[in-house]
N, C-alpha and C positions, 0 to 999 in steps of 0.2 A: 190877521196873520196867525194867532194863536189858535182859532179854531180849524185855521187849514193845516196845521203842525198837529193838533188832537188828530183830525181826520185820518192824517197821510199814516201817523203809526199805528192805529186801530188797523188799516191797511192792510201794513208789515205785519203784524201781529197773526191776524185772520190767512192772510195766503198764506205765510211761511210758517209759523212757529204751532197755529194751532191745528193744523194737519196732521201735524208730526207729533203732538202729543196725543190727540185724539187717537190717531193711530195705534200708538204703543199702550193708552190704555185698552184698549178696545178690544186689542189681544189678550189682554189680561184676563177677558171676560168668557174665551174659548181654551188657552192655554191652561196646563198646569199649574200647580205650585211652583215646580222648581223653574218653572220659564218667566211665569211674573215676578219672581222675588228677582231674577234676573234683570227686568223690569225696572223695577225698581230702583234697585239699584243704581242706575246709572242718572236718578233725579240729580245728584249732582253735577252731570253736564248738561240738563238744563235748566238750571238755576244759571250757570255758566251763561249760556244763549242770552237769557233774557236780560242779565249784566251788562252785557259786553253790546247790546241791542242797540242803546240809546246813545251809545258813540262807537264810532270806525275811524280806521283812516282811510283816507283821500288823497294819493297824490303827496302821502306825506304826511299831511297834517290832521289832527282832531278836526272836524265838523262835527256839529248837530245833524241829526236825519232830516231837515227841510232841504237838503241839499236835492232830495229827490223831485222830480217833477210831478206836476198832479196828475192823477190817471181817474175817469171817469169809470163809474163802478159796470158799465156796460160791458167792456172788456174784461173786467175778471171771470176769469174762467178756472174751473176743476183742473189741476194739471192731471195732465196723459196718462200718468202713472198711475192715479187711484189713488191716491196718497189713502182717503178715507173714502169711503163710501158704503152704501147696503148691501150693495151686490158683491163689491171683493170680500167683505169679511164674512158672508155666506159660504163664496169661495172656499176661502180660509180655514173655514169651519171644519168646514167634509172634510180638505185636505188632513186638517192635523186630527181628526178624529179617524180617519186611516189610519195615519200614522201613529209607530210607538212612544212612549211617553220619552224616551232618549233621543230622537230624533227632535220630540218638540222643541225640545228644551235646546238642543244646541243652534235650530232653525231662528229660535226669540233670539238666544242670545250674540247670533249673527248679525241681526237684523236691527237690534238696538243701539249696539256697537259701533255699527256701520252709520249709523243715522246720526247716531254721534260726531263722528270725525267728520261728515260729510255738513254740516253745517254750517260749522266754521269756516267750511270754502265757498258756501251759496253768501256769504256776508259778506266776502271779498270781492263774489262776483260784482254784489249790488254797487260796492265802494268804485266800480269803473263806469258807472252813468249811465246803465243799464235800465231798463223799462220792466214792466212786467212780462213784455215777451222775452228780454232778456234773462232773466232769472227763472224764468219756464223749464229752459231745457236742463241745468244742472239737476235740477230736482226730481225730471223724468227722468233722467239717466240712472240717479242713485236708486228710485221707488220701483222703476222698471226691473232693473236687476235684481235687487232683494225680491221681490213679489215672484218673477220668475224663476228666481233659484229655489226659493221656498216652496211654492206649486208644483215645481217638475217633479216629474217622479221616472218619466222616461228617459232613457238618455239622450236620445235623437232629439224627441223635443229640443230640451235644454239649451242642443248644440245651435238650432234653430235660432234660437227666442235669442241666446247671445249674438249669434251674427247680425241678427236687426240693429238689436244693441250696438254692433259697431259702427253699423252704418249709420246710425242717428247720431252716434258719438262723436264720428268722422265728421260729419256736415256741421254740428255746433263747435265742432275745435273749428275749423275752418272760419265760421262766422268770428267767433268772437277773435280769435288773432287778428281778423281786420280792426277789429274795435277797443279791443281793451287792451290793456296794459303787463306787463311783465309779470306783474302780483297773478294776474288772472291765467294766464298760460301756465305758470307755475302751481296753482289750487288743477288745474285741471290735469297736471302728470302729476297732482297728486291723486288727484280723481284715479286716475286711469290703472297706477300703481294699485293701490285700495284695491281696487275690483280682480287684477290680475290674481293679487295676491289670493283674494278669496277664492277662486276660481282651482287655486292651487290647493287651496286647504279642501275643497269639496274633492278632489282624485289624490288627496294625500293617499291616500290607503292602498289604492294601485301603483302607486309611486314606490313604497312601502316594500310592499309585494315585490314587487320589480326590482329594488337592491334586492331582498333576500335571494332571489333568485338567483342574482349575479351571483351572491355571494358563497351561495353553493357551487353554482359553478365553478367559480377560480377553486373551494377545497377541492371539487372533483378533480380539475386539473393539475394541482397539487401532488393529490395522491395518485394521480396515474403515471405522474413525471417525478418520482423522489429523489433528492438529490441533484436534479437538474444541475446546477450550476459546479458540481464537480466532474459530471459527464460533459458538458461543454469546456470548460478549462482542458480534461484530456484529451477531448477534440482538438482543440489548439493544437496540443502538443504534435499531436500526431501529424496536423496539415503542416505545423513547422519544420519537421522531419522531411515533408516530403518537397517541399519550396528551396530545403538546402539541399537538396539533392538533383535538383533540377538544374539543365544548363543557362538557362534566360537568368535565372534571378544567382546562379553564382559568380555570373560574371561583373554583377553590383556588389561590389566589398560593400560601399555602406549599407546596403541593404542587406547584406548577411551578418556585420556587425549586429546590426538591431535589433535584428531576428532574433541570435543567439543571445542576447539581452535579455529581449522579452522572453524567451522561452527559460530563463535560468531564474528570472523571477516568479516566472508560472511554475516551476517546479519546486520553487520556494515554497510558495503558496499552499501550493498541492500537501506535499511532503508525504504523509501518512494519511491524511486527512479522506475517509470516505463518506462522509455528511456532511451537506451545506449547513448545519448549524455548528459544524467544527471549523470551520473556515476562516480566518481573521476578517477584519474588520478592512483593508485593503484588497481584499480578494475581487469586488465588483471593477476595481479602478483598475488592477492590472488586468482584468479579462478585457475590459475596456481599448488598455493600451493593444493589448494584445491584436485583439480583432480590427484596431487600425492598422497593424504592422504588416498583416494576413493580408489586408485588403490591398496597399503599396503591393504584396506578392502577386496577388492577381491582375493586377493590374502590369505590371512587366512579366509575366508570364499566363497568358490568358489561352494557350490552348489544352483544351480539355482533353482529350488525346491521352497527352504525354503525362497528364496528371492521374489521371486511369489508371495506364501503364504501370507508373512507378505503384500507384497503391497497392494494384496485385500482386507487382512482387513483393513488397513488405506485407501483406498478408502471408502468401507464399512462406517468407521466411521466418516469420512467425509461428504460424503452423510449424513446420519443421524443427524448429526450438522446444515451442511447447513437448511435441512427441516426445523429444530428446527429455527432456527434464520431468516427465514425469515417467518412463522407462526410469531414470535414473531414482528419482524419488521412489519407485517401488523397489526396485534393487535393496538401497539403503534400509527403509522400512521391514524389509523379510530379513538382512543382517541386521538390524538391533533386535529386532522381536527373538532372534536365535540368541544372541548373545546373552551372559547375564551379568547384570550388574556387579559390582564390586562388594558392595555393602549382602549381598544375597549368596555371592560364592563366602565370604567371611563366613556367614553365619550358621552352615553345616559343621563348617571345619574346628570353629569353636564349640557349639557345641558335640559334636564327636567327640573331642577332647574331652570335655566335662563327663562324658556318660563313662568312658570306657574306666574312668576314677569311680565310677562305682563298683557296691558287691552284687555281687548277684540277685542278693533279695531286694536291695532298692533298684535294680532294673525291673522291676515286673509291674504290671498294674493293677490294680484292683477290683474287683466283682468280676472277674474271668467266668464265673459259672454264668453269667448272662449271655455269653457270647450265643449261643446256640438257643434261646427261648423265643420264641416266635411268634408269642407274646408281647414281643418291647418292640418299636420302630427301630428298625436297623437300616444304617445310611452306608452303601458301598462309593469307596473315594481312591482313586486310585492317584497318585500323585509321588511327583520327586521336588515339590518345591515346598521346602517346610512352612514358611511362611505365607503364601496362599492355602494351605490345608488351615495352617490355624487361624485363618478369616473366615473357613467356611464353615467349622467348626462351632466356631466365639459365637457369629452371626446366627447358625440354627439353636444355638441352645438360650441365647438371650430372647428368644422369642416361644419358647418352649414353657409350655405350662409345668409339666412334671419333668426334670432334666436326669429322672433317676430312672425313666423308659424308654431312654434313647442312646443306643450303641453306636457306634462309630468302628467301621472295616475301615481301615486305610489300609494299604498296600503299594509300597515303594520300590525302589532299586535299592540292592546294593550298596553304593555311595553314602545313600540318604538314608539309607535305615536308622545306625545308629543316633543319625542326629535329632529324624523325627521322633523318634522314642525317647531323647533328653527331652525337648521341647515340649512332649505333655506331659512328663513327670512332672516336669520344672513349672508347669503352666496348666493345672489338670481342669477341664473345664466342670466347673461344678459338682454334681456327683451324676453324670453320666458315663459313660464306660469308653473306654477308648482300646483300642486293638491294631496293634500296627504288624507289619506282614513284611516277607520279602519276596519278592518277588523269585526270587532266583530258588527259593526253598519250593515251591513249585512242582514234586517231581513229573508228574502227570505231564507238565506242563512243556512239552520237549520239538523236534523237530516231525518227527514220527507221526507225532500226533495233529499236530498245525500246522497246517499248510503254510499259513502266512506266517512263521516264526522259520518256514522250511527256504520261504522267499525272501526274508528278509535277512538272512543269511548269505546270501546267491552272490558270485562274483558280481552279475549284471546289474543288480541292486547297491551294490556297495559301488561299483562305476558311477549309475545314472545319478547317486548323491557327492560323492567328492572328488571325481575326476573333474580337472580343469577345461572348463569351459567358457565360450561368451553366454552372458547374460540372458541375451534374445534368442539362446537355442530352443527354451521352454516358452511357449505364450504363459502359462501359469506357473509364474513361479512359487505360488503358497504349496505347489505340491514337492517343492525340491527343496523343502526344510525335512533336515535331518531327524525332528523326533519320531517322523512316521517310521523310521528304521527301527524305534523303541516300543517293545512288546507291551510296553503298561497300555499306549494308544489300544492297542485290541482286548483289554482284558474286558471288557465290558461284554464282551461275547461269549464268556466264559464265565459267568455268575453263578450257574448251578453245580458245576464243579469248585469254583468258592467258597460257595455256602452252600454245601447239601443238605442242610436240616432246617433253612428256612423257606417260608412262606412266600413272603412278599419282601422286597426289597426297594429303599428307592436310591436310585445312582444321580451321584453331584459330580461334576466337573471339579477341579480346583481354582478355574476362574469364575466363580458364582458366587453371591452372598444372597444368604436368605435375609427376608423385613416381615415375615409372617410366621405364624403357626405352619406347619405341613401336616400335622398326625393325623388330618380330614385323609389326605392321600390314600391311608392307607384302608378306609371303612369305602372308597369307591369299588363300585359295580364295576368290572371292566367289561363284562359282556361276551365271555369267551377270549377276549382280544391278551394278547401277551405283554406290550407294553403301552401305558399312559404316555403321549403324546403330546406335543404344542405343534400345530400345525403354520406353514410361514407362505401361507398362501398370499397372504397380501403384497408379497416382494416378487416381482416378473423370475428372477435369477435365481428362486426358490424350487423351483418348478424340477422335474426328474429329469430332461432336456438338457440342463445343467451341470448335471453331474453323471449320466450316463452316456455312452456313446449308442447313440441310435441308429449309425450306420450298420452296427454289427446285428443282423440277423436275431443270431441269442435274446438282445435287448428289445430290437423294436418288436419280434413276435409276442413277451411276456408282458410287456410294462406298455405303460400311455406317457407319452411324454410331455404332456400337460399336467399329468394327476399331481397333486398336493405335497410337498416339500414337509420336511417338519424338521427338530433340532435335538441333538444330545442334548445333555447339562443338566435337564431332572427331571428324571422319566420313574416311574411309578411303575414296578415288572414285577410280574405274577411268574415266580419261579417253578410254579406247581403245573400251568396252563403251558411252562415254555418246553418241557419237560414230553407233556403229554404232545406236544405239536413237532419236539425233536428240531429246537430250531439251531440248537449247536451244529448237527449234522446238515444244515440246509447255507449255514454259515460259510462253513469246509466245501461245499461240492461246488458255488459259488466262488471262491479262493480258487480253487484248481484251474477253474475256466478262464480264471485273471490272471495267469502263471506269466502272461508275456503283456500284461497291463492295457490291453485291448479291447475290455468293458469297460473298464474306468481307470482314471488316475489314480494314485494309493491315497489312503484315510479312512476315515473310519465308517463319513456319512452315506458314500455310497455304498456301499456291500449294507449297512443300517437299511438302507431305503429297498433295497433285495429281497434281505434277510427277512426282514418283518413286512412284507406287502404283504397287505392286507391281514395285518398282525395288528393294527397301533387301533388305540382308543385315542378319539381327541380330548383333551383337556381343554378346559377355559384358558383363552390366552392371557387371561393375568396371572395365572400360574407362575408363565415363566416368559419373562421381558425381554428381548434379545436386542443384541445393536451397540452395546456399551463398548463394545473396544475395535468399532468403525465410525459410528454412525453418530454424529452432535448433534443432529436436530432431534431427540428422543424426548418428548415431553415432560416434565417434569410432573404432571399429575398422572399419565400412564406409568412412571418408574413410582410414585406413592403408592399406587394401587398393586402395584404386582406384590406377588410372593416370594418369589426368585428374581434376581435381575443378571442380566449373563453379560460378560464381561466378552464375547467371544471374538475373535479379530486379532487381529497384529497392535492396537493401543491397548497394554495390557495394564492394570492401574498401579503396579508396582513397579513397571517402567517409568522413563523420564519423558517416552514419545507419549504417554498414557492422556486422554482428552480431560485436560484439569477439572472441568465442573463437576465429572462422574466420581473421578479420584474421593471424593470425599465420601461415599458412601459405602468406600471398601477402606479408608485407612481410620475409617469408627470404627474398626472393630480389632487395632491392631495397639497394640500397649508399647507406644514410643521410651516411654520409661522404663520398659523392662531390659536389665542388666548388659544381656547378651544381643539386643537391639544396639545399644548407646556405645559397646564394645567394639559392634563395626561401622558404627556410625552411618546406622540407619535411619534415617529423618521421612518426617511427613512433608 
């Protein structure tokens, strides 16, 4: 007995255990380092094997291995797989000497792995009274797979070589559920698991791939649909609107109850709110309720029709609102931009007061003998608002290298004389030179002489601005503000009568603040051309088309009603070139032709855009930045870069309608703290 119990495990030993080491070293001897220490490694599951060898269980209980019956060595046979032979590890050879050193290495450590875990199930198998034909097939199944996933290198193969594999897999599940036991059906979906799994990890990486993909996807769709879930919420709204309005679903009280429920919690919801990440934390469950409420609507009101219907006309009257409301919104916007502040009329009137307490020698100002050198940068500024002149003022000289070769023309009304003349006594910027003017001291300056001072006197002119009217008689109401009736608007056309002893001149707006040097201004070439330019070509509404009437003969024959737009506010003029081109006189004979406003609306830019055709020198547009008092989406690294930045528009930053974020660029340059600020309670 004892010798057929030596025999039968020599047996077990030779089929089963020594295949499978001979195997894994054997790779050792074509693999890597890092694939055999792999190897290696895993001697401790089979030390494991060889333990656990000399008893199983059976049915429950510990046996010895004589439990197996005798098998005549005639029948042993190599299993199918190859477990070991000359010819696969030839195979084997080539393949991983193809292959890079990273493939080996994770091919061994697949492979050892697997032969691993798969052991422990071919011992279970033997434990159901299994033959050597029986324990044949677990072992082909496990060596077949490994050997062929290791080999392939095509993927069609592969797909191949696994299909056989299932069919061989299918026929031995089938056999042994006739035969063996519940242990053994269970080793085998573990089997089958095992494999799957592996299978899984060889297309992880396309799998891989394929989330990321997704997952661009969804941010694509993300960013093409933002806010989503706050444009469906106001869809709600709107289809709620139009279901209470309908006759099928009014005649359901509790169905209108609901409705108006739900739509007062969606409006909760909603509130102010224009971003799904402002949205509360309720917001999915009432959209939720919502779109059941919607769907009860469709459901008792299902003709498409009449839902149609009602939506047009709530477009319909929508549109019609809207019109309404922004007609009215522009009304309002051209009365406050005319109107002026309370803090802003105080602040003449106090200081007027203060000046007229002076003597006559502390009204004058200092280095008068510079006015006339033509030599120093001279700024002409025409202005009735004291406090925008002293921002334009503060701002060019804080940026001024030498503040002792920079004059300052200002030229006022009447009204504002006194006050502005307190105002840089009391505030004198640096030691640059300041020169305030009246307008009205002017004599040259008369009826006789200008035309448009001849029209802006005219019964017809003083009607078309404060005769009462509706609103919508003018499409353009920016033309029917009163200060174009004020002579300062045209002085800029009259610069050489100004100043007749200088050179060059540059002319600021009062809604401008300079962020740069300007003294380059005045060393440009201008090229024969009369005034330095910022050209506004980029804006469609910029265009000559805009501002001229091109039905009139006069206009379309001279001008192109496409050509180039450009803007006041800081223009760079060669008083010497305007002189020699007589463009005051080409000013005038334009004026006379507009006596009944049938070339253009009144202002300043179009008779500019006449006057000097083909007069302008273009500047670099970061000279001068336009847009501040319309326009909010103005970059904030295009307003760092400029020179100038123009405030121009009806949001003026001294107003309260002024676009807050620009505000700040014009109230740096304005001393809240100072006396007669704080007196009329003028705040940033």
């Amino acid at each position: 007995m004892k010798p057929r119990k030596a025999a039968l495990l020599l047996l077990l030993v030779s089929t089963v255990l020594a295949p499978i080491v001979l195997y894994t070293e054997t790779l050792g001897i074509y693999l890597p380092s890092s694939a055999t220490s792999s190897s290696s490694s895993s001697s401790s599951g089979n030390d494991f094997i060889v333990e656990e060898a000399s008893t199983f269980t059976f049915g429950g209980d510990i046996r010895p291995l004589n439990i197996l019956p005798q098998e005549s060595t005639t029948i042993l046979k190599e299993p199918l797989g190859f477990v070991y032979s000359e010819n696969s590890t030839q195979s084997l050879a080539v393949n991983v000497s193809d292959a890079s050193a990273n493939d080996n290495a994770r091919i061994t450590r697949q492979l050892t792995e697997d032969s691993l875990q798969h052991q422990a199930t071919v011992l279970s198998v033997l434990s159901g009274g299994r033959t050597g034909d029986a324990f044949e097939n677990p072992i082909r199944q496990v060596t077949t797979t490994e050997e062929l996933k290791a080999q392939s290198k095509d993927g069609e193969e592969l797909h191949s070589q696994e299909t056989e594999f299932k069919t061989i897999h299918t026929d031995s599940t089938k056999e042994m559920s006739r035969t063996s036991s519940e242990k053994s059906d269970s080793a085998f979906g573990k089997m089958q698991t095992n494999v799957e799994h592996h299978t899984s990890r060889n297309s992880g990486r396309n799998g891989a791939r394929e989330q990321m993909d997704a997952q661009n996807d969804k941010q694509k769709e993300q960013a093409a649909l933002p806010d989503a879930r706050v444009s469906q919420l106001k869809d709600q709204l709107i289809r709620g609107k139009v279901y209470l309005s309908l006759s099928a679903t009014r005649n359901n009280p509790h169905f209108i109850r609901e409705l108006r429920s739900r739509m007062k919690e969606v409006q909760r919801v909603l509130g102010d709110v224009t971003k799904d990440s402002d949205l509360p934390r309720n917001a999915f469950e009432k959209l939720k309720a919502m779109e059941q409420t919607l769907t009860k609507g469709k459901q008792i009101q299902d003709d498409c029709a009449a839902v149609v219907k009602k939506l047009r006309a709530m477009l319909h009257s929508t549109e019609e609102q809207l019109r309404v409301h922004k007609k009215q919104t522009l009304f309002l916007t051209h009365l406050t931009a005319k109107t002026l502040p309370k803090g802003l009329h105080c602040l003449p009137l106090r200081l007027s007061t203060e000046y007229f307490m002076l003597n006559s020698s502390q009204q004058q100002f200092p280095g008068q003998d510079k006015l006339e050198d033509s030599r120093l940068y001279h700024y002409a500024l025409f202005s009735d608002n004291v406090l925008a002149a002293a921002v334009v003022v503060n701002s060019t000289i804080s940026h001024a290298k030498d503040t002792s070769r920079h004059v300052f023309h200002i030229v006022t009304d009447r009204l504002n004389y006194a006050a502005m003349r307190m105002w840089f006594l009391a505030n004198p910027p640096s030691n640059a030179t300041i020169q305030v003017q009246n307008v009205e001291e002017f004599s040259w300056l008369n009826p006789s002489y200008s035309p448009v001072l001849k029209q802006l006197g005219s019964p017809s002119m003083i009607d078309y601005y404060f005769k009462t009217r509706r609103a919508e008689s003018d499409s353009n109401l920016k033309f029917r503000n009163p200060k174009y009736l004020s002579i300062m608007n045209h002085l800029r056309f009259y610069l050489p009568e100004i100043f007749p002893k200088l050179g060059k001149v540059l002319f600021l707006d009062d809604d401008i603040v300079v962020r740069k040097d300007l003294t380059k201004l005045w060393s440009l070439n201008l090229k024969g051309k009369v005034i330095g330019v910022v050209e506004t070509c980029g804006e469609s509404f910029h265009r000559f088309d805009r501002y001229l009437n091109f039905s009139n003969p006069l206009i379309s024959k001279k001008f192109d009603p496409r050509a180039c737009g450009w803007a006041f506010g800081m223009n760079i003029v060669d008083l010497d070139e305007w002189k020699r081109q007589n463009i005051t006189e080409v000013y005038h004979s334009w004026q006379n032709l507009n006596h009944d406003r049938q070339l253009w609306k009144l202002g300043t830019l179009p008779p500019g855009l006449i006057t000097f055709w083909n007069r302008t020198y273009a500047l670099d547009r970061y000279w001068h930045v336009l847009g501040l008092g319309y326009n909010p989406n103005i970059s904030p690294k295009e307003i760092d870069r400029a020179a100038v930045v123009h405030y121009n528009g009806n949001l003026k930053p001294w107003l309260e309608i002024g676009i807050p974020k620009y505000r700040s660029y014009w109230a740096k340059y304005v001393d809240y703290d100072q006396m007669y600020l704080r007196e009329c309670n003028i705040n940033p």
